[in-house]
C-alpha positions in Angstrom: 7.0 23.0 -1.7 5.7 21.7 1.5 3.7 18.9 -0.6 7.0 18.1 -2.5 8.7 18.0 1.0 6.5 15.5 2.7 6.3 13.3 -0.1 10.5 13.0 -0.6 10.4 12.0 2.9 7.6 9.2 2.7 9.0 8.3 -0.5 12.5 7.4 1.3 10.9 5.5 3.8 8.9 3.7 2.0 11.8 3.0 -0.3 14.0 1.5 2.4 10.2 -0.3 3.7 10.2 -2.0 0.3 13.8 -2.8 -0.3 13.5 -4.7 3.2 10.0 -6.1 1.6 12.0 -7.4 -1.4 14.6 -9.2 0.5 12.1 -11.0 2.8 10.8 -12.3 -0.6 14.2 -13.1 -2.0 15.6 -14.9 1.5 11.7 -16.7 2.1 11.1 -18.1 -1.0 14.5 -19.7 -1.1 14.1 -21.0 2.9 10.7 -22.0 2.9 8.8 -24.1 0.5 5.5 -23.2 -1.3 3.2 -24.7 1.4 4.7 -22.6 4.3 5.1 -19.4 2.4 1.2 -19.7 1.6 0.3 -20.3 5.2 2.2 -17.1 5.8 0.9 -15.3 2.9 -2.6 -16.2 4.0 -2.0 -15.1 7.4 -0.8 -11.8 6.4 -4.0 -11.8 4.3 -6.4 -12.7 7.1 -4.6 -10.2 9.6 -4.7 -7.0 6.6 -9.1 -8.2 7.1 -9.1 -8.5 10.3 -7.1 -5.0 10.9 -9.3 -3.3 8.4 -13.1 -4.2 10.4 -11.4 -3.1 13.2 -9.7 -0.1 12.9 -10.4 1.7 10.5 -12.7 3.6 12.3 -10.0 4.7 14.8 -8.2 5.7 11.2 -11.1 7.6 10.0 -10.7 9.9 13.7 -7.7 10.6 13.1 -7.7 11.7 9.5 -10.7 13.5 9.9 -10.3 15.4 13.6 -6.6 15.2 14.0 -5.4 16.2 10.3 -7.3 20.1 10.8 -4.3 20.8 13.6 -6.9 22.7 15.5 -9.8 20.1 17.2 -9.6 18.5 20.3 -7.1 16.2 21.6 -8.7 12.6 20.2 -5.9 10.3 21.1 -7.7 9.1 24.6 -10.8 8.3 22.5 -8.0 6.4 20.2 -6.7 4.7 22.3 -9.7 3.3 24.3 -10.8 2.2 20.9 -8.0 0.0 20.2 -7.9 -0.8 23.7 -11.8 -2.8 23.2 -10.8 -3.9 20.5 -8.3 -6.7 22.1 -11.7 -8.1 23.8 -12.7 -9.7 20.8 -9.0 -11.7 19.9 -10.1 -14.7 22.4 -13.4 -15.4 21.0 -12.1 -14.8 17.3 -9.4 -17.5 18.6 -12.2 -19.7 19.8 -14.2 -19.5 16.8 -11.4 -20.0 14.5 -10.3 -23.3 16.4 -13.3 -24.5 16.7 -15.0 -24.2 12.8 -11.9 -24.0 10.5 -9.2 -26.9 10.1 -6.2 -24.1 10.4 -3.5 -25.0 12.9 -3.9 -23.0 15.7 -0.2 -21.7 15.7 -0.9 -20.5 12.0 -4.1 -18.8 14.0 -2.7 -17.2 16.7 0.6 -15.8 14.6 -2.5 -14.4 12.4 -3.9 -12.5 15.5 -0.8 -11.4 16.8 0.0 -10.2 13.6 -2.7 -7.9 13.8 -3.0 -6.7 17.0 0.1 -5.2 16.4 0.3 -4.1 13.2 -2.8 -2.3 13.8 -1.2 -0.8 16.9 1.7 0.3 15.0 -0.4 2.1 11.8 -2.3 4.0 14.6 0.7 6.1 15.5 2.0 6.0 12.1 -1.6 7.3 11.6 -1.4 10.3 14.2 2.4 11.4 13.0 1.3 11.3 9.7 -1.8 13.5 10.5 0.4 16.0 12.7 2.6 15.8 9.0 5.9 15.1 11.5 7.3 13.4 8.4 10.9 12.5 9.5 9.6 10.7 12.6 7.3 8.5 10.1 10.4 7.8 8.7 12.5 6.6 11.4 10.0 4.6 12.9 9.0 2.9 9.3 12.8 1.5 8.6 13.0 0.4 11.7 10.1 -1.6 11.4 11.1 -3.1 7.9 15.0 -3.8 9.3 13.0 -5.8 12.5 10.8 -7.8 10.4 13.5 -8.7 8.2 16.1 -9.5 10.6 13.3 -11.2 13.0 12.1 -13.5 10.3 15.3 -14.7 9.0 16.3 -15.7 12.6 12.7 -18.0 13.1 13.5 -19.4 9.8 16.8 -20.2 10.4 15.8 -21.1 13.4 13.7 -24.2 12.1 10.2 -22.1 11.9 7.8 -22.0 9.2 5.2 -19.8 7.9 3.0 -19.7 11.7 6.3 -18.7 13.0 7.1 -16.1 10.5 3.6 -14.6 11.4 4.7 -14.2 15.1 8.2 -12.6 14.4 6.8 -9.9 12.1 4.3 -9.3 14.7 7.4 -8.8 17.8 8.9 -6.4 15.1 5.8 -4.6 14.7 5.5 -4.0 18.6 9.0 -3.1 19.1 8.9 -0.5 16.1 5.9 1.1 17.6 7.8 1.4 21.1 9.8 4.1 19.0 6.6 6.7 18.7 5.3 6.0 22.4 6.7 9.2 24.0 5.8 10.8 20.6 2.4 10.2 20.6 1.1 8.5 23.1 2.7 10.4 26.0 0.3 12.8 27.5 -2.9 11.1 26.5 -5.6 11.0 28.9 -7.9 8.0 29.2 -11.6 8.1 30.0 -13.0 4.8 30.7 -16.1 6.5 29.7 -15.9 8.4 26.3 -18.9 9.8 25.7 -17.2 10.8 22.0 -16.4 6.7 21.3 -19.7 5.5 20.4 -20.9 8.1 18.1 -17.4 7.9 16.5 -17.8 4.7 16.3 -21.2 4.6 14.4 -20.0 7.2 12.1 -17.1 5.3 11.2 -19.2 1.9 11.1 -20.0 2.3 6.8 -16.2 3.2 6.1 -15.0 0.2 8.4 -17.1 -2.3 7.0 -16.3 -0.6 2.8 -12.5 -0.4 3.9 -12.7 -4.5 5.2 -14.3 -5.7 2.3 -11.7 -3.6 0.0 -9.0 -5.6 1.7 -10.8 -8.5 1.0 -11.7 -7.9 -2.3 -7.6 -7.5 -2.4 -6.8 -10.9 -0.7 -9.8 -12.8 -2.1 -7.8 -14.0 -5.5 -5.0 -15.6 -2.8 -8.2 -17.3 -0.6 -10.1 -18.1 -3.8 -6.7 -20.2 -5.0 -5.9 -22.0 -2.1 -9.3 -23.0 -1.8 -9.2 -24.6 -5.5 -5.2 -25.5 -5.9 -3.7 -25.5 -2.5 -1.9 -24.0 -0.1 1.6 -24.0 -2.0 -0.3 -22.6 -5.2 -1.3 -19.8 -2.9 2.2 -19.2 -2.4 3.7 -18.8 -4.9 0.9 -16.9 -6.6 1.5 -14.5 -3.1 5.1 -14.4 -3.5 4.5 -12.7 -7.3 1.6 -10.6 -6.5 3.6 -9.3 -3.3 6.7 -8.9 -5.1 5.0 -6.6 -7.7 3.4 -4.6 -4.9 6.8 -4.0 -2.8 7.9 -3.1 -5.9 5.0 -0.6 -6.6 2.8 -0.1 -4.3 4.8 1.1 -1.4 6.7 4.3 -3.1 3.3 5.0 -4.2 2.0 5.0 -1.2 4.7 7.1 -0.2 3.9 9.6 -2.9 0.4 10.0 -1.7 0.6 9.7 2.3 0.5 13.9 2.1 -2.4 14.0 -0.2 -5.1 13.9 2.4 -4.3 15.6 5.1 -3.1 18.3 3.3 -6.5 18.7 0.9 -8.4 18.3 4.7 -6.5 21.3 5.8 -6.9 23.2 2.2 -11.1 22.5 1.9 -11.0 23.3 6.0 -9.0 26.7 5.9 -9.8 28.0 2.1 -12.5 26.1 0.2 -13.3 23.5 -2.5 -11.7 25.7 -5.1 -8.2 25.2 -3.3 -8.2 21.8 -2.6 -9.3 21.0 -6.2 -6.3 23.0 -7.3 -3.7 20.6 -4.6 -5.9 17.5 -5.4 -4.9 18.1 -9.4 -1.5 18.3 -8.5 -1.4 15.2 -6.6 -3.1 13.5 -9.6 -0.2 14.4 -11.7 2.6 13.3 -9.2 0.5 10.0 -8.2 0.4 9.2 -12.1 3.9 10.9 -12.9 5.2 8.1 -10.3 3.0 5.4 -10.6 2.2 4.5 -14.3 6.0 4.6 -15.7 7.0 2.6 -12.4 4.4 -0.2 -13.2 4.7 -0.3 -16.5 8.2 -0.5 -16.9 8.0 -3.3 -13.9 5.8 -5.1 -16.2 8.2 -5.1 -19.3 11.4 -6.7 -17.5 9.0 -8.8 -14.5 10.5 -11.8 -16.1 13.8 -11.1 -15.2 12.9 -9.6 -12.1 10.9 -13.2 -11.2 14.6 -15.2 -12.1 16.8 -13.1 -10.5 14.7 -12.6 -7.0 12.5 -15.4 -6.4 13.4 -19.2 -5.5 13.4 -22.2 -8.4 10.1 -23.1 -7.3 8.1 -20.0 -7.6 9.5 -18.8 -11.2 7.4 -20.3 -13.3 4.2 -18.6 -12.1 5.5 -15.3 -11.4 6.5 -15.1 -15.2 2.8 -15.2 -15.8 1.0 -13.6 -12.7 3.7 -10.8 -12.8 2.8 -8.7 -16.0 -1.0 -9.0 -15.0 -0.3 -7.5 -11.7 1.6 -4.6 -12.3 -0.9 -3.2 -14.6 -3.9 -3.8 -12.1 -1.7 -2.1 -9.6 -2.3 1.1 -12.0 -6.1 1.0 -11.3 -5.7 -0.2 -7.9 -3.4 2.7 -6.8 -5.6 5.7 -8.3 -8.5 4.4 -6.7 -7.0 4.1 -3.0 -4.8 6.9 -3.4 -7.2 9.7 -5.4 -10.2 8.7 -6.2 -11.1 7.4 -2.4 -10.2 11.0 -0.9 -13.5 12.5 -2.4 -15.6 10.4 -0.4 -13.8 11.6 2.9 -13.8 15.1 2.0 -17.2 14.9 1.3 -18.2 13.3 4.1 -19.7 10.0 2.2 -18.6 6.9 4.0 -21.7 4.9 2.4 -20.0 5.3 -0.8 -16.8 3.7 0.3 -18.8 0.5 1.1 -20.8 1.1 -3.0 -17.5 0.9 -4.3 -15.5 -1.9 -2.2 -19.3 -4.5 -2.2 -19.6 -3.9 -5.9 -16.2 -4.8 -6.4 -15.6 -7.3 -4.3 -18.7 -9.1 -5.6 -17.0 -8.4 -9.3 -13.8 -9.6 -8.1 -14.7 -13.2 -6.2 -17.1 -13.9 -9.5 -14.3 -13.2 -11.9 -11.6 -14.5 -10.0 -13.3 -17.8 -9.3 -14.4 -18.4 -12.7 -11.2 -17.3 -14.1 -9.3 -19.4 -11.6 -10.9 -22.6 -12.2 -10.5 -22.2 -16.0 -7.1 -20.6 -16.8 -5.4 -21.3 -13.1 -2.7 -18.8 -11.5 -2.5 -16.9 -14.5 -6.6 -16.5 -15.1 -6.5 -15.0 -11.1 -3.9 -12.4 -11.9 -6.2 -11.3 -15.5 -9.1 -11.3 -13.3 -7.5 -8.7 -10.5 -6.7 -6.5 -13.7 -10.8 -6.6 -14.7 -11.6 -6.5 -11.3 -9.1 -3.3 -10.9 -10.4 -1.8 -14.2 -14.2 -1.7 -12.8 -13.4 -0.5 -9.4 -11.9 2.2 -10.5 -14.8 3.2 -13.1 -17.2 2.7 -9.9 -15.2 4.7 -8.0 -15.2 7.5 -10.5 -19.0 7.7 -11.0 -19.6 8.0 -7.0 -17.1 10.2 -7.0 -18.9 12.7 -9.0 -21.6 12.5 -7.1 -19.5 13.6 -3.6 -16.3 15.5 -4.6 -15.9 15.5 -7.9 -12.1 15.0 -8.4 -10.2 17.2 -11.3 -8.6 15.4 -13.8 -6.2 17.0 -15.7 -6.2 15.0 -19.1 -3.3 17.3 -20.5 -0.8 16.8 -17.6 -2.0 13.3 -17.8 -1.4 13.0 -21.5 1.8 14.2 -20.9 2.7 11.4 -18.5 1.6 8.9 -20.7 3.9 10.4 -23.6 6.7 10.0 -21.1 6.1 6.2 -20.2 5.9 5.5 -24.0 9.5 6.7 -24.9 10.6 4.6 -21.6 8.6 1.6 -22.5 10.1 2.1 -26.4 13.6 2.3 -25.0 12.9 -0.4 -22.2 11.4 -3.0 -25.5 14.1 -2.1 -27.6 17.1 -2.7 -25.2 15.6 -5.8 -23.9 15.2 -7.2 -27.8 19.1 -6.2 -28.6 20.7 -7.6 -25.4 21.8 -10.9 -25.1 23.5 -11.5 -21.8 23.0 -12.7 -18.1 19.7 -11.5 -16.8 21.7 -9.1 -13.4 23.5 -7.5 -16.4 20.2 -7.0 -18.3 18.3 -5.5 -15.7 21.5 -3.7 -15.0 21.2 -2.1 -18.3 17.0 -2.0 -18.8 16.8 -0.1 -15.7 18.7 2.9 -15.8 18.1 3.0 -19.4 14.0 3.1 -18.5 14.8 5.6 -16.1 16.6 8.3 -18.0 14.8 8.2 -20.9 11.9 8.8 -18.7 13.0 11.5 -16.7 14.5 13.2 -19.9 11.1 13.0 -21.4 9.6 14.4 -18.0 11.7 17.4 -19.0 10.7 17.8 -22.5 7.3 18.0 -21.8 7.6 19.6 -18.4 5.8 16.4 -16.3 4.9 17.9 -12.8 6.3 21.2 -13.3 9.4 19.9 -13.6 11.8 22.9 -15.5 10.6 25.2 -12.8 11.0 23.7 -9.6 14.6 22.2 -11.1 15.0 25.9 -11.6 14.3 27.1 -8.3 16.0 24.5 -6.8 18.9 25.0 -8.4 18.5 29.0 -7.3 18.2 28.0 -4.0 21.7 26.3 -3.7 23.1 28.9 -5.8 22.3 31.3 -3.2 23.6 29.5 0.0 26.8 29.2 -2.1 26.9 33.1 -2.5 26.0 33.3 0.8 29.0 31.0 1.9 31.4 32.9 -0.3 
C-alpha cells in the first residue's frame, strides 16, 4: 500500500500542477497572440535543454545515493554542483547575443527560467528521494498557483512572451523558498568535493542522453519555427502542451514512486523483488495512461474549442489527436522502460536511445514538416515516439530486462475499448453545445472505464476496494 500511497499523493499534486497548467493555456492564448506565445513556448523549450545538460547529473546523485535512505549525506556535493553551474549563464548570455538574432530579453527570461527551475526540481528531487510525499505536494501547488497568478499580472501588465519567461521563473524561486529548511538546512559545503568530479563523470553519458531526449522533445517546436514562424510555433506549442498538461503530468505523478522504490527493493532484496514492484508499476502506468490519452484523443476537438483562443483552434484540431497517442509511447519510455538502465547501472544506453531518436525525430519531423505542415510534425512525433520506445525496449533487455505483463496489459486495453466504444458512440448521438458535450463524454468515458476496470480486475482492483472498504469498516466499529 505504500506504492498506492505515494502515488495518490503525486497524483493530487500533479493534478492541481496541471489544472493550473490548463488555465495558463486557456488565459495566454486568449492575451497574447501567436508570435509571443511562440517566443515563450520556445523559451520554455530552450530552458527544459539547457536544464537537462546541466543537471541531470546532480539528478542522477540523488536518485542513485540518496533514494537507498542509508549512504552518505550528498546534498553539499548537490549543492556545490548547482552552485558551478551559474558560472556558465554569463558566457551562455554572451554567446547567445552575440551569434543568434533572439532578443536579448527573450534570452535572459530563457536563462532565468532555468536557473531556477532547475533549482526548484533539485529539492523536489531530494523530497522525492527521501519519499516525503506530502511536502512534494505542497510545494508543487504552490509553484503552479505562482506561475499562474505571476504570469497573468505581466501580461496584464502589458508583457509578452520574454516577460512571461521571467515571471514563471520568480514563481519558480519563491516556490522553492518553501523546501529550504526542509532540505537544504543542515548541509555542509566543501569548496573542495573530492566526491564532485567523479560524480560528475559518471553522470556525464546520462546528462548528455537526458539533454538530447529533451531535445529530441522540443525539436518538432524548433524545426517549425525555423520553417513557418514563430506564431506557427505557437500555436503548434499551445496544442502539443495542452495535450501534455492534460497527460503527461498525472502520469508523471503515477510514476514519481516507481524508482526510488525499485532502488530500494533491488538494494535491500534482489532483482526478483523489484521485477515483481516494476510489473506492478507497468500495470498502474498503463491502467492510467492509455485510457487517459486515448479518450483525450477522441473529444481533443472539443477540448481545442472550448480551451484555446480563436486563433489557435484550427491547428490544435489536427496536431491534438496525433499527440495524445505519441504521449502513449513517450510516457512508457520515460516512465518504465528508462528505469532499467539506472538500475542497471547503464548510462551509455540512455544516450543509444535519446541520439538514435533524436536523429529519427529531426529527419522525420523536418521532412514531414515541410510537406504536410503542423499536422505532418505532430504524425512525425507519433513515429518518432513509436521507434524510441522499440529502441528503448531492445537495450533494455540487454541491462534490466523489464517484465511485461501482456495479460494485465490485455486487460487494460479491453477496458479502454469499452470507454472508447461509449466515448464514439455518445459523441455520434449528441447534438448540443460543446461544454455540455464534454460534460456528458467525460464522465460517461470515465465510468464505463472504471466499471470495466472492475470486471476484469485492472490493477487488482476488487481486492484492494475490498480491503479498503474493511479498513473503514473497522474504525467505524471501533468508533461505535
Amino acid at each position: 500500500m505504500n506504492l498506492v500511497r505515494q502515488t495518490s499523493i503525486y497524483f493530487v499534486a500533479n493534478v492541481a500542477s496541471a489544472a493550473f497548467g490548463l488555465l495558463n493555456v486557456v488565459i495566454f492564448t486568449r492575451l497574447l497572440s501567436t508570435a509571443d506565445y511562440g517566443v515563450y513556448v520556445l523559451g520554455s523549450g530552450y530552458a527544459a535543454v539547457l536544464a537537462a545538460l546541466l543537471y541531470t547529473w546532480i539528478k542522477q546523485v540523488i536518485m542513485r545515493e540518496e533514494a537507498k535512505g542509508d549512504g552518505p549525506d550528498m546534498r553539499g556535493t548537490i549543492l556545490l554542483g548547482f552552485l558551478a553551474t551559474l558560472l556558465l549563464f554569463p558566457l551562455i548570455y554572451v554567446g547567445a547575443s552575440l551569434f543568434t538574432d533572439v532578443d536579448k530579453l527573450a534570452i535572459l527570461g530563457t536563462l532565468a527560467f532555468t536557473v531556477a527551475s532547475g533549482f526548484f526540481e533539485l529539492g523536489q528531487d531530494l523530497v522525492r528521494a527521501r519519499l516525503l510525499a506530502l511536502r512534494y505536494m505542497v510545494a508543487t501547488i504552490t509553484r503552479a498557483v505562482l506561475v499562474s497568478g505571476f504570469g497573468i499580472a505581466a501580461v496584464l501588465g502589458g508583457g509578452g512572451g520574454h516577460t512571461l519567461l521571467l515571471s514563471s521563473a520568480a514563481a519558480y524561486l519563491m516556490s522553492a523558498g518553501l523546501t529550504l529548511r526542509s532540505v537544504w538546512v543542515g548541509t555542509r559545503l566543501k569548496l573542495r568535493d573530492k566526491d564532485l568530479g567523479p560524480l560528475f563523470v559518471w553522470g556525464f553519458p546520462l546528462t548528455i542522453s537526458i539533454s538530447m531526449l529533451s531535445l529530441s522533445t522540443s525539436v518538432d517546436r524548433f524545426i517549425i519555427a525555423g520553417l513557418l514562424g514563430t506564431g506557427a510555433a505557437g500555436q503548434y506549442g499551445a496544442s502539443v502542451d495542452l495535450v501534455r498538461q492534460a497527460l503527461i503530468i498525472p502520469a508523471i505523478s503515477a510514476s514519481a514512486a516507481f524508482m526510488p522504490i525499485a532502488v530500494r527493493f533491488l538494494a535491500n532484496d534482489g532483482a526478483a523483488a523489484a521485477r515483481a514492484h516494476l510489473e506492478d508499476c507497468l500495470e498502474l502506468l498503463v491502467g492510467v495512461v492509455l485510457p487517459s490519452a486515448i479518450g483525450f484523443a477522441l473529444v481533443s476537438g472539443h477540448v481545442a474549442d472550448l480551451v484555446l483562443g480563436p486563433d489557435y483552434r484550427a491547428v490544435a484540431r489536427i496536431v491534438m489527436p496525433a499527440a495524445s497517442i505519441a504521449v502513449i509511447f513517450q510516457i512508457i519510455v520515460q516512465q518504465y522502460v528508462h528505469i532499467s538502465f539506472l538500475l542497471a547501472n547503464r548510462n551509455a544506453f540512455y544516450l543509444i536511445n535519446t541520439v538514435a531518436t533524436l536523429a529519427f525525430g529531426a529527419i522525420a519531423s523536418a521532412v514531414l514538416t515541410h510537406v504536410f505542415g503542423v499536422g505532418g510534425a505532430a504524425w512525425g512525433r507519433v513515429a518518432t515516439d513509436v521507434f524510441g520506445l522499440l529502441n528503448a525496449g531492445v537495450l533494455a533487455a540487454i541491462a534490466f530486462p523489464m517484465p511485461a505483463p501482456i495479460g494485465r496489459i490485455a486487460r487494460v486495453c479491453g477496458a479502454t475499448a469499452a470507454m472508447a466504444v461509449v466515448v464514439v458512440g455518445l459523441d455520434h448521438l449528441v447534438v448540443t453545445d460543446r461544454p455540455i458535450v464534454l460534460a456528458l463524454l467525460i464522465p460517461a468515458g470515465a465510468v464505463t472505464y472504471l466499471a470495466a476496470c472492475w470486471v476484469l480486475d485492472v490493477a487488482s482492483l476488487r481486492g484492494k476496494l475490498r480491503s479498503v472498504l474493511s479498513r473503514l469498516s473497522g474504525l467505524r466499529r471501533q468508533r461505535a
